[in-house]
Every structure is written in C-alpha cells, then in structure tokens.
TORKOL-507194 format. One line per field, with one value per residue (C-alpha): chain; residue in one letter; x, y, z; residue number from 1. Coordinates in steps of 0.1 Angstrom, whole numbers, plus 5000, padded with zeros to 4 digits. Each point is the difference from the previous one (the first is absolute). Layout:
chain: (A/...)
res: (a/...)
xx: (X/...)
yy: (Y/...)
zz: (Z/...)
n: (NUM/...)
This chain:
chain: (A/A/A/A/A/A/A/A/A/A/A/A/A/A/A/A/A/A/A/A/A/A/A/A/A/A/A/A/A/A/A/A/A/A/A/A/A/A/A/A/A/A/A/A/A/A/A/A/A/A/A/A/A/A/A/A/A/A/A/A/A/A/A/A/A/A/A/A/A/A/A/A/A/A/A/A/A/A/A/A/A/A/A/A/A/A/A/A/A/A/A/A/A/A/A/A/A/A/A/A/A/A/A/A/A/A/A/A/A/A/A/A/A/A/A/A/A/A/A/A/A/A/A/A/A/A/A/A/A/A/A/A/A/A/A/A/A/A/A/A/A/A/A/A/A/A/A/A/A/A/A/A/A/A/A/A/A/A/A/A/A/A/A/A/A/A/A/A/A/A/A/A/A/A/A/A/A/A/A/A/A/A/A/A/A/A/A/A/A/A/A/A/A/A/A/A/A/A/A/A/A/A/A/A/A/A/A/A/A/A/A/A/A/A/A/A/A/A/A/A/A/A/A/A/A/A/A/A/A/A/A/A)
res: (x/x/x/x/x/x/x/x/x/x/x/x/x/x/x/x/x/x/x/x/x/x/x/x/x/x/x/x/x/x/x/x/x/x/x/x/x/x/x/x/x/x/x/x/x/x/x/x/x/x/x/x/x/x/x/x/x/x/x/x/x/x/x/x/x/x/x/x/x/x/x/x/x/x/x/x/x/x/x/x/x/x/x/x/x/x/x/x/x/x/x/x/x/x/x/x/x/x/x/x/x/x/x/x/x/x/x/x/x/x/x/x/x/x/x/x/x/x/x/x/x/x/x/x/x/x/x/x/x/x/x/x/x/x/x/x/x/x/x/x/x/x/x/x/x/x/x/x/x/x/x/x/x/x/x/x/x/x/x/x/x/x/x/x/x/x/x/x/x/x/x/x/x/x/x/x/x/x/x/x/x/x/x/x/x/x/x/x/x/x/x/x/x/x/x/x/x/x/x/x/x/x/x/x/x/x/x/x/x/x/x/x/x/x/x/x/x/x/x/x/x/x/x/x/x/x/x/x/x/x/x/x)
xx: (9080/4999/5012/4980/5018/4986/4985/5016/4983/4982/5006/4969/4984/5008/4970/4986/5004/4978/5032/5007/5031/5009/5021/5017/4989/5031/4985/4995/5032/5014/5010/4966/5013/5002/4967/5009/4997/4969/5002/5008/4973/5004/4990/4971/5018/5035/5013/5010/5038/5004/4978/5013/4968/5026/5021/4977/5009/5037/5028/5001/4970/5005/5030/4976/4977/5028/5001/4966/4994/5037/4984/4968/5018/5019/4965/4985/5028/4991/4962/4998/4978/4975/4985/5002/5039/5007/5023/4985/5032/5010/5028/5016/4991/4974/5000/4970/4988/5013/5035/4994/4999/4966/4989/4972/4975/4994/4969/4983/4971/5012/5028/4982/4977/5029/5027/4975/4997/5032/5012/4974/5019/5029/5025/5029/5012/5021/4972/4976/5033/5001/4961/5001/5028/4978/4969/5023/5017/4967/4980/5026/5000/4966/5006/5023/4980/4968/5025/5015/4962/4993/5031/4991/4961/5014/5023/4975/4975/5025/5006/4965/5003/5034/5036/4989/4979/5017/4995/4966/4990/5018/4977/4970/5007/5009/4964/4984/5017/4984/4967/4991/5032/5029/4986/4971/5023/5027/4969/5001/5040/4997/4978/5025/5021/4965/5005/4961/4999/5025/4979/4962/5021/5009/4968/4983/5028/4997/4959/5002/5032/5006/5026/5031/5018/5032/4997/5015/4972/4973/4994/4965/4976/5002/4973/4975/4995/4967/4986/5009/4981/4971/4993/5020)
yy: (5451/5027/5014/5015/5024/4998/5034/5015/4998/5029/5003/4991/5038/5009/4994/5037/5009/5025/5000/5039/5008/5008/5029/4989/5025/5011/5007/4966/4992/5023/4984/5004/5027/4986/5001/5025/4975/5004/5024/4979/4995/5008/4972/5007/5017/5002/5034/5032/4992/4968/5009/5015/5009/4996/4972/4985/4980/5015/4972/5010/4989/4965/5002/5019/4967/4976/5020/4998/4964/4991/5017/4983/4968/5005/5017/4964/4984/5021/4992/4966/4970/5011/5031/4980/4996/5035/5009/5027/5016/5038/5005/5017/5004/5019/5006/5005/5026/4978/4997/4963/4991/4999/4966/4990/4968/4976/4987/5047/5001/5028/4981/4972/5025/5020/4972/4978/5036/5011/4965/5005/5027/4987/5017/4985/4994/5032/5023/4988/5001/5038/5009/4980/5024/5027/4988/4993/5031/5020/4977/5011/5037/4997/4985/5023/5034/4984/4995/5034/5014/4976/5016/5034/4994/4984/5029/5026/4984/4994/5038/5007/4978/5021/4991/4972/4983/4966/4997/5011/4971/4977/5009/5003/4964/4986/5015/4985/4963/5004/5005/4978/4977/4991/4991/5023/5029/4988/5010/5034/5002/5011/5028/5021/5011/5023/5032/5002/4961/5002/5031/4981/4968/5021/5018/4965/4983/5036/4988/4968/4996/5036/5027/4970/5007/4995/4981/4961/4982/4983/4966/4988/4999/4962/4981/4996/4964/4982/5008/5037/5003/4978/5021/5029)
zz: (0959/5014/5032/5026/5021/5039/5014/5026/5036/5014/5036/5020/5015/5036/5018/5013/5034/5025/5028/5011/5004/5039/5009/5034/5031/5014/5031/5002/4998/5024/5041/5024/5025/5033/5026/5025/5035/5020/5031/5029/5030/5028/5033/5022/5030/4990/5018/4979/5010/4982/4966/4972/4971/4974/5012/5021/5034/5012/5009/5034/5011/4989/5026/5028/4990/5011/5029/5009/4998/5016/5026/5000/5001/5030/5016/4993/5019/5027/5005/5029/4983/5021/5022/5032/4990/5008/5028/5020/5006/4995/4978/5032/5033/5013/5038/5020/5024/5025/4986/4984/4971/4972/4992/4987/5000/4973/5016/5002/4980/4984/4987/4986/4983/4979/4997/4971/4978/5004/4988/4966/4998/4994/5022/5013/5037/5001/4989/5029/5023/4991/5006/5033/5011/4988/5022/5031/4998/4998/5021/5024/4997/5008/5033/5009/4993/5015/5031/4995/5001/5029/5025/4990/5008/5034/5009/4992/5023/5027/5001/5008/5034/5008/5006/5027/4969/5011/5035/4996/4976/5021/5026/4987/4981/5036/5012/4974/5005/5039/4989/4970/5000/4980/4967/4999/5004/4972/4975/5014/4994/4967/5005/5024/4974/4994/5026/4999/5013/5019/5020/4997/5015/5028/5008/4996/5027/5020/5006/5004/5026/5015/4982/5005/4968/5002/5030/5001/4987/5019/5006/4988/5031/5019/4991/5033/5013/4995/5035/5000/4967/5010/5037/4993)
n: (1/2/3/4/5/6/7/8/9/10/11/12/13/14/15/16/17/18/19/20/21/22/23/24/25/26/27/28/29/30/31/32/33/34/35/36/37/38/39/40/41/42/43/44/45/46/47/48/49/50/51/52/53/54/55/56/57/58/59/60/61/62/63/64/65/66/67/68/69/70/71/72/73/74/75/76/77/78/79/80/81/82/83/84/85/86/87/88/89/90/91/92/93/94/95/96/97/98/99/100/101/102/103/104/105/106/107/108/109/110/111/112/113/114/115/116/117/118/119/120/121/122/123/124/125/126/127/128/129/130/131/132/133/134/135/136/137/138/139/140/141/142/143/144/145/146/147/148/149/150/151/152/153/154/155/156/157/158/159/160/161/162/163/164/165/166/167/168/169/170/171/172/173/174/175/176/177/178/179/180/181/182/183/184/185/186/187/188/189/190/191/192/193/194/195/196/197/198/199/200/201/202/203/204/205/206/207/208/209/210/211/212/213/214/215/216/217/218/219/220/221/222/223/224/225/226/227/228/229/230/231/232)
C-alpha cells in the first residue's frame, strides 16, 4: 500500500483592503488657546466715576449703592401713612412780624392742596418740616418789607402836612365825626395817612362847617321837634 503523504495547507489570502492610511494633524492635537473674555457692558446710566471700559463696574460703587438705599430706607420711615398725618410744624421756630410765633392751619386750602402731592412724593416729615420753615421765614420777610414800605409811605406823607401832622389829623378826624358820625368817619380813617386826603378832607370840612379845624369837634346839630318842623 502505499502511503500518501498529506499536502501542506496554503494559508487562506488576506482579503484586499481600500483603508488610507491617516497621518495624525498635529494641530489637531495641540490645547485650543483660550477665548479672550467679552468686553464688559457697561449699565444704562452708571456715572463715569464708578465704570471702568476694561474692568467694568468699580467696587466702590457697590458700597455708594448700600449707601444709597440705607438711605432710602430710613427716608421711607420718615414719610406719615398718610398726607393728612403731617405735622405742620417748622423744624424751628419762625416768629412773626408781630413777635409770635408761625403756625399754620391743617384745615388752609393751600395746605390741603400740597400736602396729598408731597405725600406721592414720598418725602418724609422732616423734609416738609424744613420747606415749611422756608415758607414761614419768607412769608414773613414779606410782611415786614411791605410794613417797612408802609411807615416810609406814611412818614413821607406826614411831612407834606408839616411838623403838626398829628394834631392836624386829629382834628380834621374829630370834624369829620361831627358831621357824618362815628362810623361813617372810621371809613375815612385810613385815607389820612394820604397828605392830599388829608388836605381835600379839610377843604371839604372848611365848606361845609366854617374854617374850625383844629377846633374841639362839634356836636351833630339837635334834631328839631315835630312841631318846629311841621310850622317852622
């Protein structure tokens, strides 16, 4: 018999490929470089003194901000629940013309009118304190230079009727009392502080009674009885 000697095995082909070879990018490989940050922006109305372009809002003002609204707070504590809770009061005294002291009335028109807006507005007792010292103290000023302007008008007009200014007025006032009574001639009181009144008033007197001025004033004429004015 005879003996068949077994073949050796052929290795089975590699099946072909089509893969290209890749050459790593180093590029690729290298760290991204870091995004340079955005420029900050800057708030709507933020002043010059607390911006910085390249940093952007300074520390400080987040402090002047505490500030601010510590100060708002204790504003709001201020302000009365309501305007008719306002004290009209000055923060200090104010004395009048007349050596009293301002006050003022809760029930003025003009009070009623401001009080409600300043209220809106926020502001607390001590600011309305302050403003109605400020009115008073003007309000007063006023009076006194209209009163100043007044005395000088007076002593002017005075010095036309001469030194004797008084007595003459006195007279004339009493002449005037005699011929139209006591209460028609207190509405003719205020116009002898005018020289060329004072003269008309006279001339007027000087007509109707005789030149008495000066004189003590007359009596108003008795009143005739019924008979004497019904036969004469």
């Amino acid at each position: 018999m005879t003996e068949q000697t077994a073949e050796p095995e052929t290795p089975e082909a590699a099946a072909p490929t089509t893969a290209v070879p890749v050459t790593p990018d180093a590029s690729l490989m290298a760290p991204a470089a870091p995004a340079e940050p955005a420029a900050p922006v800057r708030p709507d109305g933020i002043p010059d003194a607390y911006w910085d372009d390249a940093a952007g809002v300074k520390p400080e003002a987040y402090a002047r901000l505490a500030e601010l609204e510590a100060a708002d707070t204790a504003r709001r504590e201020g302000v009365p629940e309501s305007a008719e809770a306002y004290k009209l009061e000055p923060d200090e005294p104010v004395l009048g013309a007349d050596g009293k002291p301002v006050t003022f009335d809760a029930d003025d028109p003009l009070a009623k009118a401001i009080l409600p807006a300043l209220h809106e507005a926020g502001l607390p007792q001590a600011a309305v304190s302050k403003i109605l010292r400020a009115y008073a103290a003007n309000e007063v000023e006023a009076v006194k230079a209209a009163q100043a302007e007044t005395a000088a008008y007076v002593s002017a007009e005075q010095a036309k009727l001469g030194s004797n200014h008084a007595a003459r007025t006195s007279a004339l006032h009493g002449q005037v009392i005699a011929a139209i009574g006591q209460d028609a001639a207190e509405a003719l009181r205020s116009k002898m502080t005018d020289a060329a009144a004072v003269i008309a008033l006279e001339t007027l007197v000087s007509k109707l009674q005789g030149p008495a001025i000066g004189a003590v004033p007359l009596k108003p004429p008795a009143t005739p009885d019924l008979a004497t004015r019904m036969y004469g």
